[in-house]
Structure formats: C-alpha cells, structure tokens
C-alpha positions as CSV (number, residue, x, y, z in Angstrom):
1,X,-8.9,2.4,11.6
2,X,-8.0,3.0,7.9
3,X,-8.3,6.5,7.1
4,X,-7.6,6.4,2.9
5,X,-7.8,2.1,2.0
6,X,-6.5,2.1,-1.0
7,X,-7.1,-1.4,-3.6
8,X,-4.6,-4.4,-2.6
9,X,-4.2,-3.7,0.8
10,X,-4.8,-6.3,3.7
11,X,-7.1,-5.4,6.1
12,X,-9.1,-7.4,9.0
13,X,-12.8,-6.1,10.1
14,X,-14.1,-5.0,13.4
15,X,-16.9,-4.6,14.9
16,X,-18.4,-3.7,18.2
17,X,-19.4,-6.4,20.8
18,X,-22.9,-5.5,20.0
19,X,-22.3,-5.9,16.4
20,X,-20.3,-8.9,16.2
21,X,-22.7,-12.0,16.4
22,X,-25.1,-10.4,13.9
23,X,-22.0,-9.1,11.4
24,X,-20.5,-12.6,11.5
25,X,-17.3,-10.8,10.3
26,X,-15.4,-9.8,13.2
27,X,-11.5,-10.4,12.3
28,X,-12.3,-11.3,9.0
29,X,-9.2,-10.8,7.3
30,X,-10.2,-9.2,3.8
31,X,-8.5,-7.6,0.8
32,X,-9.6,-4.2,-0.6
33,X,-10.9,-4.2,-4.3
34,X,-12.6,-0.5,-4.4
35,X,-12.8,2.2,-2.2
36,X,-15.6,4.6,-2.4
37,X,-14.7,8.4,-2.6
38,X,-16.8,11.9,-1.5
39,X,-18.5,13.0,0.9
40,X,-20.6,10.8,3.0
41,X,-20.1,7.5,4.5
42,X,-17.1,6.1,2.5
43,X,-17.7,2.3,1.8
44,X,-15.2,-0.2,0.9
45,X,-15.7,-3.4,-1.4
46,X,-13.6,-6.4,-0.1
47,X,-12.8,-10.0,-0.4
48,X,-13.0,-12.2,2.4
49,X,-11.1,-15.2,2.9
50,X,-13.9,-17.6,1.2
51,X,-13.8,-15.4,-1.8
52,X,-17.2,-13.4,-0.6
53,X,-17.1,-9.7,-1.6
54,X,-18.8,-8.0,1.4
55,X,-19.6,-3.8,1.0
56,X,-18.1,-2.5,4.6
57,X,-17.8,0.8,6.2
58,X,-14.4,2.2,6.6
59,X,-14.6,2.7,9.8
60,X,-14.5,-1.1,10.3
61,X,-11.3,-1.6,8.5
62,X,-8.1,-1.6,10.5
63,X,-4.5,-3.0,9.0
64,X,-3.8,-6.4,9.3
65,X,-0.5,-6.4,11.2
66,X,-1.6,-4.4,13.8
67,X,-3.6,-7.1,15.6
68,X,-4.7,-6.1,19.1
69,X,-7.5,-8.3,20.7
C-alpha cells in the first residue's frame, strides 16, 4: 500500500477477492491527479488507462513496479 500518493505517480489498484468482480478495477494501472489530505479516509483521484478518473481509497493503491500476483 501507498502510504502518502503524491500527484504523477504510477500506481495499480487492488482489491480483495470479494471486491474484485464488482470493482471491475483490480490491477488497473492508474496515475494519481489529487490526493486528499486530513483526517478520515484519505481518497485519491486517478486516471485509468481508458482516460476514466475513478475516486479510490488509498488503501487500494500500491506502486506499480512492485507487482506481486
């Protein structure tokens, strides 16, 4: 997981088994645009591949080159 995802950086999305039929967006690989700050749930704008912005939990982000099935 991502801890501070900061706008620019590569990222690919992950969600639980249970999650991932009705998500549709498990390894999406996605770009940050904004990053929410403050307390709370932080949530992150980012740009899929097919140019759709999705709104995504951080906890679902995780970098891109560290791909592990």
């Amino acid at each position: 997981m991502i801890d501070r995802p900061h706008p620019g950086q590569r990222v690919s999305l992950r969600y639980r088994l249970s999650l991932r039929g009705y998500t549709g967006l498990h390894l999406a690989r996605s770009v940050v645009v904004v990053a929410g700050t403050g307390r709370g749930p932080i949530n992150v704008l980012v740009v899929i591949e097919d140019d759709r912005r999705v709104v995504v939990p951080r906890g679902q982000l995780f970098d891109e080159g560290a791909f592990t099935p």
